[in-house]
N, C-alpha and C positions, 0 to 999 in steps of 0.2 A: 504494500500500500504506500503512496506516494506522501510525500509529509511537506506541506506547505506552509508558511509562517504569511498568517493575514494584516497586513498593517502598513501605512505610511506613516509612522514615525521613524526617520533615520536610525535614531540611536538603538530603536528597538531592533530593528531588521540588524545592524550591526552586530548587535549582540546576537541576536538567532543565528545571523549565518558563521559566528564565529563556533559553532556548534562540528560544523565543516561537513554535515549530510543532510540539511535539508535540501528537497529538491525543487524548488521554487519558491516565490511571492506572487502573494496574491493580492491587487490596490482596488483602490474603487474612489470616484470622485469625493465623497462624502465623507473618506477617510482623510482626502489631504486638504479639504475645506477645513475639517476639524484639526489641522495639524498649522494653518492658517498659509499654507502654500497656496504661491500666486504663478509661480512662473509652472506651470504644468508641464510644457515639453521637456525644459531643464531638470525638471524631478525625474521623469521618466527614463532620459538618457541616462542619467546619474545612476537609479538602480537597479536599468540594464548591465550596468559594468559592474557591479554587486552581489549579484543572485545568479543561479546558474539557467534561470527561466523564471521569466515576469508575466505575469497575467494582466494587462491593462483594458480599460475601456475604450472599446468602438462605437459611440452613437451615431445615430443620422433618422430623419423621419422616413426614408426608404432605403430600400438593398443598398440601391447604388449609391447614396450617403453614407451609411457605415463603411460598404468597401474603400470608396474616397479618403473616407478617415481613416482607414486603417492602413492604407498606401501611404497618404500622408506620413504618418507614427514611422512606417518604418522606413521613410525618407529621413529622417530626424537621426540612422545611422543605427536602429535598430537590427539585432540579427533576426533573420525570419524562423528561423529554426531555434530560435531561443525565445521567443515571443510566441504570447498567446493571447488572441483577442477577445473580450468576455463582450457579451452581444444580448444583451436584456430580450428574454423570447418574447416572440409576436411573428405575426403572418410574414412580417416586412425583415424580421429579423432572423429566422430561418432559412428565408431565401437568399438572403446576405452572407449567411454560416455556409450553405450549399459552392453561392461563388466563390468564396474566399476558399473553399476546401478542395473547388478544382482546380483551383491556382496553387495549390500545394498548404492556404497557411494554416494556423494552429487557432481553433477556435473554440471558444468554451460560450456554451448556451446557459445563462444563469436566471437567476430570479425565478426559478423555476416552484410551484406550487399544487400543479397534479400530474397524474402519470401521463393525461392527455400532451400536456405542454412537453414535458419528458419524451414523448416515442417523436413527436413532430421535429425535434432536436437531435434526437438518435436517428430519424429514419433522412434528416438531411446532411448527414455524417458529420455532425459533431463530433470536435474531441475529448470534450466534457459535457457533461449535462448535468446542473449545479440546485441541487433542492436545497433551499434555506431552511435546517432545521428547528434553529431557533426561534426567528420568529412565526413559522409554521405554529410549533407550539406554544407561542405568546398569545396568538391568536386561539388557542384548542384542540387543535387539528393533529391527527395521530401522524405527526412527521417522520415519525421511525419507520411505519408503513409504506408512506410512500416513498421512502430512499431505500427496503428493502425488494417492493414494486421496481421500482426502476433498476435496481440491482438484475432481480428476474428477469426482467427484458432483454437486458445486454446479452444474458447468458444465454436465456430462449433462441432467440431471434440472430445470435452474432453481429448484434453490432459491434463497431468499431469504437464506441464511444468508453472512455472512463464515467462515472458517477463519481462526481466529489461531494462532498459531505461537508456542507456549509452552515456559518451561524450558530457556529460552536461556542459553548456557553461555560461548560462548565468540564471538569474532569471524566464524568461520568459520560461527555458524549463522544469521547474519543472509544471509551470501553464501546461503545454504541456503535459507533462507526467501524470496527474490528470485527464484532460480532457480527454483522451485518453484513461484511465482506463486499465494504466498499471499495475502490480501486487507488482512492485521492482522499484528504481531507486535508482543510484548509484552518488553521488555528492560529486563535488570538497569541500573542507572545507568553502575555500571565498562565493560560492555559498550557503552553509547552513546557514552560518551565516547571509545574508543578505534574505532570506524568512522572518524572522518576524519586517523585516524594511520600515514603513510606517512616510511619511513627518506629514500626518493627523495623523495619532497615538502617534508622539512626541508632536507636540503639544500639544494634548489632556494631554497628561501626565505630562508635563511643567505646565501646568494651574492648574492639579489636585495639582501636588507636588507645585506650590505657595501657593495656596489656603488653603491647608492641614498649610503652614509653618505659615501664616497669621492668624491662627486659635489657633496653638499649640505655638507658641514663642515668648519669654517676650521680649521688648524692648531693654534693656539694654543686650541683651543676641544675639543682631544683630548689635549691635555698632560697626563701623571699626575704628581700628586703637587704638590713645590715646588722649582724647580732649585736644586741645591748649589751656594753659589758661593764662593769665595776672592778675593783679594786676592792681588796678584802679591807683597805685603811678605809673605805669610805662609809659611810654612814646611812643609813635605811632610809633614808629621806632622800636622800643621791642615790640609792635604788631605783625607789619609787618615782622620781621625775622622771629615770633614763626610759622604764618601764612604759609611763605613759609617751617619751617625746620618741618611743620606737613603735607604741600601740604593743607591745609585746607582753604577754601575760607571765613572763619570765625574764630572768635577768642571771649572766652568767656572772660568777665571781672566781675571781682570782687572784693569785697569788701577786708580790713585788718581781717574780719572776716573768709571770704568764702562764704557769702550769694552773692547771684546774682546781680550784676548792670547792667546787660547788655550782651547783644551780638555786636561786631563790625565786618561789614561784606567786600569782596573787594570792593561790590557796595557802602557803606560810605566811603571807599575811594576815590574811584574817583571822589566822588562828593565833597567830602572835597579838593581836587586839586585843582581842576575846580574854586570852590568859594573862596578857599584861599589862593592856591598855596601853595609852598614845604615847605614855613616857618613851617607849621603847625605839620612838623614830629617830632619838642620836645615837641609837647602838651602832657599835659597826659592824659590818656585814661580816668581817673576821673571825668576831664573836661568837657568830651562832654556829651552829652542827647542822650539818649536810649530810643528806645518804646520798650513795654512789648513784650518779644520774646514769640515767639510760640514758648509751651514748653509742654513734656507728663512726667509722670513722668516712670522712667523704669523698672518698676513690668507692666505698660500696654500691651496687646497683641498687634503684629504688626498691628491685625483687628485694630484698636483704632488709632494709627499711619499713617494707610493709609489712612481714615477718615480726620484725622486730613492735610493730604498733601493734598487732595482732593478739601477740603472747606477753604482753604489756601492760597492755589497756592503758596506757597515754596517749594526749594530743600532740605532744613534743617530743621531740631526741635531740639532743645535744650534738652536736657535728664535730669531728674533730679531725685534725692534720696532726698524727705523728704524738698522738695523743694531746697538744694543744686544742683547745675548742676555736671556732671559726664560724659559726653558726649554730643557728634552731631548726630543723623540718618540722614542718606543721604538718598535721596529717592531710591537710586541705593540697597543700604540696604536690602529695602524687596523683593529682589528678591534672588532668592535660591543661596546659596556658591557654 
């Protein structure tokens, strides 16, 4: 099935065709009035050199006016063979698609709304024959029917013609148009980009790419931020500022060397409150007793890290070079940037 991106917006079609497999665009007057293009032929040419086949409009109030126009179009330096002229059905407009197709060009019969309009457009060799699904059914009308109707016909009968599948609305009408065994369908930009958008497929990919980063990346190398540190000469109150000017719920202490004495965390604060009350914020952090922090050192893989959070039950590990500390992992950490 043939996969067309419908729209005169540049930027949109830019981005579609950077896709690098659709196999056309499809325009219409009313698309580039609403995009507020004025020079018409200059659009045209432009997303000739864009697309690998453009669908444009041929009007005229009889045959021999739409042919006119559409010799005109592709005086303007159009390929024939890469253009396709969309021909609003009517008596005047079939017999237009008839000439134009014994001259060789590419012609798509559109605005189509019963199967009657449909075969008058297949049986004048069309090379499309274009039911508008959607607003088919804005108006009521079982539009599935009649693009599965005109689907049958091609088959019955061997025409030449594709059935595209127009005035697509939503995600569910491309599933539509698949089932249906359409030939072509023509789609809004918003609508193609959301076909390969599944809630179960993010996930799955979420899981892959942690897993993948839990495997491949060194500890130190997922560390946020800069770790807080103190000095065992400093004082609990010069804790507690560094604590808050890092946001960190912890604060590393150490020695006049830089070897590790400890972590002090909010949770030893509170509880140092509680038992001692406020005197306690000139202590110095030297003073108090530490147990042995949970600590990896940061050449470890995150795999080793999350092991370590695991059989723990911490938010934090102390990071260390050569047993010097150098940072905190947060558990929040091993999760993807």
């Amino acid at each position: 099935m043939e996969l067309y991106l419908d729209s005169a917006n540049l930027k949109e079609i830019e981005e579609g065709f950077k896709l690098g497999f659709l196999n056309g665009l499809t325009t219409t007057p009313t698309f580039m009035q609403r995009e507020g293009i004025t020079d018409i032929d200059g659009t045209i040419l432009k997303l000739s050199k864009m697309v690998p086949v453009l669908q444009i409009e041929a009007l005229g109030d009889t045959a021999e006016d739409v042919v006119k126009e559409a010799r005109r179009q592709l005086d303007l330096g159009l390929d024939p063979q890469r253009t396709v002229f969309k021909i609003p059905v009517s008596l005047e407009g079939v017999r237009a698609c008839a000439l134009l197709r014994k001259e060789g060009f590419l012609v798509n019969v559109h605005l189509v709304y019963t199967l009657q309009q449909a075969y008058m457009a297949m049986h004048a060799g069309a090379t499309y024959v274009c039911p508008l699904v959607g607003r088919l059914q804005d108006q009521g009308h079982d539009a599935l029917a009649l693009v599965e109707q005109c689907v049958e016909a091609v088959d019955r009968y061997g025409y030449d013609t594709k059935v595209m599948f127009s005035s697509v609305r939503h995600n569910e009408h491309v599933r539509n148009a698949i089932n249906l065994g359409v030939h072509t369908i023509t789609v809004p930009l918003k609508v193609l980009k959301s076909l390969t958008e599944n809630n179960f497929t993010t996930v799955g990919t979420d899981q892959f790419l942690r897993d993948t980063r839990l495997m491949t990346v060194r500890v130190k190398e997922a560390i946020s931020g800069v770790n807080p540190i103190v000095s065992a000469d400093a004082n609990l109150k010069d804790a507690i500022v560094k604590m808050t000017e890092f946001g960190f719920g912890s604060v590393t202490v150490t020695d006049t060397d830089g070897t590790l004495k400890g972590v002090f965390t909010d949770g030893d604060l509170r509880r140092l409150l509680q038992s001692e009350g406020e005197h306690i914020l000139g202590k110095k952090m030297g003073e108090m007793s530490y147990k042995t922090p949970i600590s990896i050192e940061g050449g470890a893989l995150l795999n080793e890290a999350a092991d370590l959070f695991k059989k723990s039950s911490v938010d934090t590990i102390l990071v260390t070079d050569n047993g010097k500390p150098v940072g905190m992992l947060d558990i929040q950490d091993l999760k993807n940037d």
